[in-house]
N, CA, C and O of each residue as an XYZ file, in Angstrom:
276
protein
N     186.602    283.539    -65.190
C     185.723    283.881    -64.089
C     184.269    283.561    -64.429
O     183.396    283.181    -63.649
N     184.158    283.827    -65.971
C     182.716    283.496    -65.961
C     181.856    282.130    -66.168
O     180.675    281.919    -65.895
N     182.910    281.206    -66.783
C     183.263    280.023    -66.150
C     182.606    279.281    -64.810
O     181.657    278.566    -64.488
N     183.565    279.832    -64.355
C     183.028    279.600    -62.649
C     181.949    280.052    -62.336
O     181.328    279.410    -61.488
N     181.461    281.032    -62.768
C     180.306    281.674    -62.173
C     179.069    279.943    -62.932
O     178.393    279.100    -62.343
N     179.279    280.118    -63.956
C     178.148    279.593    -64.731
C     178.226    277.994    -64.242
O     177.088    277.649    -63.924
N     179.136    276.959    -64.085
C     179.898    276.206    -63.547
C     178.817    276.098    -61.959
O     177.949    275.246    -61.769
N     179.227    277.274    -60.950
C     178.300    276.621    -59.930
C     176.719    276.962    -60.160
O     175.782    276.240    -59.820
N     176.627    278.399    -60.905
C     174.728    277.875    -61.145
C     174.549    276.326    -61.598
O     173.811    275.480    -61.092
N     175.276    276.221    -62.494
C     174.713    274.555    -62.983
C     174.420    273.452    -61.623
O     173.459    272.696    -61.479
N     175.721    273.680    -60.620
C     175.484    272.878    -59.665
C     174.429    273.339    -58.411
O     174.311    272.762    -57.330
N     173.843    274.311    -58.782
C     173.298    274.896    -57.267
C     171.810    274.690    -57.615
O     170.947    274.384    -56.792
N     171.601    274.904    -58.995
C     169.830    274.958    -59.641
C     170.007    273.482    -60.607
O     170.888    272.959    -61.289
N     168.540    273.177    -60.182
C     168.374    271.559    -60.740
C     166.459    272.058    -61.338
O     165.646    272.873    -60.903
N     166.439    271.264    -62.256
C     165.067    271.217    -63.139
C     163.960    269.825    -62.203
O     164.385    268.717    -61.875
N     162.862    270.230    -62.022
C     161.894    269.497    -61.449
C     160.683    269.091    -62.122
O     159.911    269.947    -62.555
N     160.516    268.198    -62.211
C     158.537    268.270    -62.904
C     158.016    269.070    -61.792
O     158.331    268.845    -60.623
N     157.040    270.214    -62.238
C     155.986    270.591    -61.850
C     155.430    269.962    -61.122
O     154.931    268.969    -61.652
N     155.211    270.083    -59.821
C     154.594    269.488    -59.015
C     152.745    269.385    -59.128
O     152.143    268.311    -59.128
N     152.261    270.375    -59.194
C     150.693    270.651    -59.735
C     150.664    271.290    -60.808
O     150.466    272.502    -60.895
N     150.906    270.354    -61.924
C     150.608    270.351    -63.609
C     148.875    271.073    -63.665
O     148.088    270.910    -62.733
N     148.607    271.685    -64.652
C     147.349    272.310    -64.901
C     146.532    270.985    -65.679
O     147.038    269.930    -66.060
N     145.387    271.337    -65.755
C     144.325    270.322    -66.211
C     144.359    270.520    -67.845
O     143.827    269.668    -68.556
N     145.136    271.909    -68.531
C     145.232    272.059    -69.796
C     146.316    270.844    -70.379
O     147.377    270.429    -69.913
N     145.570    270.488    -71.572
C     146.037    269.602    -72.637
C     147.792    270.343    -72.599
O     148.763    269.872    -72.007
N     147.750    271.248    -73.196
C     149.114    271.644    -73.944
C     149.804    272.717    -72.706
O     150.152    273.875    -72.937
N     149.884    272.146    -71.598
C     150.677    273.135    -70.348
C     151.983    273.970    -71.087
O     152.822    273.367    -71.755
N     152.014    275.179    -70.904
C     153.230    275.608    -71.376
C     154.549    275.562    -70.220
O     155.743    275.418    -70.482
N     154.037    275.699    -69.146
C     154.941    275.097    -68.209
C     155.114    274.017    -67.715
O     154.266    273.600    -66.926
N     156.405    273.136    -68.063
C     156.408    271.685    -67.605
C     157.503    271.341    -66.836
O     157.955    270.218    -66.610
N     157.974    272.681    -66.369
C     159.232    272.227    -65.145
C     159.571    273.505    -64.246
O     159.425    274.668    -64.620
N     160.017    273.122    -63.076
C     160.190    274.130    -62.107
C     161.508    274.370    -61.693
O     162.085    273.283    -61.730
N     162.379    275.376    -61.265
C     163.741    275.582    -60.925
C     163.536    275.551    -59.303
O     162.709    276.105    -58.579
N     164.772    274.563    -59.000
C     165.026    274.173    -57.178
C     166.637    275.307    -56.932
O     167.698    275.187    -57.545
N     166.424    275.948    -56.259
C     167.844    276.411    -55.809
C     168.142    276.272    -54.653
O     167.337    276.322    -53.723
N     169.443    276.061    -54.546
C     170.313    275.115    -53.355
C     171.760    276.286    -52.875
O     172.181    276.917    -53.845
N     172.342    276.523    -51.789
C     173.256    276.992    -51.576
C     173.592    276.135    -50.771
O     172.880    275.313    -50.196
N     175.289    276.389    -50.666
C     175.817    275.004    -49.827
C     176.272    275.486    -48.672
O     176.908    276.532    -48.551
N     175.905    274.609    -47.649
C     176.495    275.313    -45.776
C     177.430    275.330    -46.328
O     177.791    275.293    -47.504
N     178.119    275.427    -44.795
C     179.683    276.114    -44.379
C     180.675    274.786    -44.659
O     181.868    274.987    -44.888
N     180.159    273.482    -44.634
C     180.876    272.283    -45.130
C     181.240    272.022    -46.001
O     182.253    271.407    -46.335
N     180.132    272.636    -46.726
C     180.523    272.573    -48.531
C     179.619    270.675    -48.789
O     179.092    270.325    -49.845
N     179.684    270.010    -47.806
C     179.094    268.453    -48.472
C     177.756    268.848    -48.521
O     177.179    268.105    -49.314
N     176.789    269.893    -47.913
C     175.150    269.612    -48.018
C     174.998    270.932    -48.923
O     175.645    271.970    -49.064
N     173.844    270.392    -49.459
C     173.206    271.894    -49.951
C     171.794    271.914    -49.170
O     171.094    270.961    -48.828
N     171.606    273.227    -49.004
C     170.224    273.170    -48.367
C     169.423    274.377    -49.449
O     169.988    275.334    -49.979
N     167.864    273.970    -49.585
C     166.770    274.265    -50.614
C     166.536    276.249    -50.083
O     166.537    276.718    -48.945
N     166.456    276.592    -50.718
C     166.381    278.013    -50.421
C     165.108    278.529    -52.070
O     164.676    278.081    -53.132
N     165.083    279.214    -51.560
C     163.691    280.588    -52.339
C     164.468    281.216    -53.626
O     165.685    281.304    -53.463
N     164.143    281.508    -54.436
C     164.376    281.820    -55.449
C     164.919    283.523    -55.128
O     165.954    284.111    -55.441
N     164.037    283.835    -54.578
C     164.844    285.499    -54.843
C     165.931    285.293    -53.201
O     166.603    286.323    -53.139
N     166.152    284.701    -52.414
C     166.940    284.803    -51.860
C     168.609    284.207    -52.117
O     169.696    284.373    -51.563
N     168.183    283.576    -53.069
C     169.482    282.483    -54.046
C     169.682    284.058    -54.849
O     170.832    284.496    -54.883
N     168.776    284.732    -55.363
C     169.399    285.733    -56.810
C     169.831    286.884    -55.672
O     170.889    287.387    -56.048
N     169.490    287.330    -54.719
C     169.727    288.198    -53.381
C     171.573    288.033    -53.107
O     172.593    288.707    -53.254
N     171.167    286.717    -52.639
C     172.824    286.218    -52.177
C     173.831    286.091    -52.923
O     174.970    286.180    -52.464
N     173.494    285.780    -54.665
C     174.588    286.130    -55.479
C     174.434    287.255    -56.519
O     174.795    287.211    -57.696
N     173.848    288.246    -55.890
C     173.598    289.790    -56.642
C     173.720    289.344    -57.993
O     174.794    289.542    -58.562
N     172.725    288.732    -58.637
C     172.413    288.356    -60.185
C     170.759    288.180    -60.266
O     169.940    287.800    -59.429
N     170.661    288.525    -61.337
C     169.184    288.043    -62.004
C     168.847    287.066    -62.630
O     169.692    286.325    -63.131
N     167.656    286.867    -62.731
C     167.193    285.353    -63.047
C     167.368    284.694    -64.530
O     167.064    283.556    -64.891
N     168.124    286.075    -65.500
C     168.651    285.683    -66.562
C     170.008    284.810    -66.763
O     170.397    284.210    -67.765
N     170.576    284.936    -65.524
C     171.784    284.423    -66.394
C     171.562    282.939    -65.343
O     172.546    282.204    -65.258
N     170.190    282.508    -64.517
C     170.121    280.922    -64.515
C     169.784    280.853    -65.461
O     170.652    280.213    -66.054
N     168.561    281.242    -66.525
C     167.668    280.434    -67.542
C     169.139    280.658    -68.605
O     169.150    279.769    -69.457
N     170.211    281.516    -68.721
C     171.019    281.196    -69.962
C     172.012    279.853    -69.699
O     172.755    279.377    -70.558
N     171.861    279.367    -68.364
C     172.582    278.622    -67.827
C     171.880    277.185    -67.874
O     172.452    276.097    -67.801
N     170.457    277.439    -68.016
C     169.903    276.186    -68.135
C     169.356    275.703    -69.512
O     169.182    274.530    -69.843
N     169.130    276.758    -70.213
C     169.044    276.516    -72.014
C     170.387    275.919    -72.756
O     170.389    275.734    -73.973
């Protein structure tokens, strides 16, 4: 089961460059998390908000970042 669970975070959250990088030399942030849930078709995903993605699958934002490390 947990498998699966971890299995579709991988497919639902994707890594982005930072769109407005800071003017600092050594940025400690250099990428942003996109989350996606898929209609009722299952072929599209559509872009959704971060706490409404962790809302809809009653989880916290730990077990994307253990999913993306």
């Amino acid at each position: 089961m947990i498998i699966k669970k971890l299995h579709f975070f991988g497919k639902t959250t994707t890594e982005e460059a930072t769109s407005r990088p800071t003017k600092r030399s050594p940025s400690r942030r250099g990428r942003s998390l996109a989350y996606y849930l898929p209609l009722s078709g299952g072929r599209q995903n559509i872009r959704v908000c971060q706490v409404f993605y962790l809302t809809t699958l009653d989880i916290n934002h730990k077990h994307i970042y253990y999913k993306i490390s």
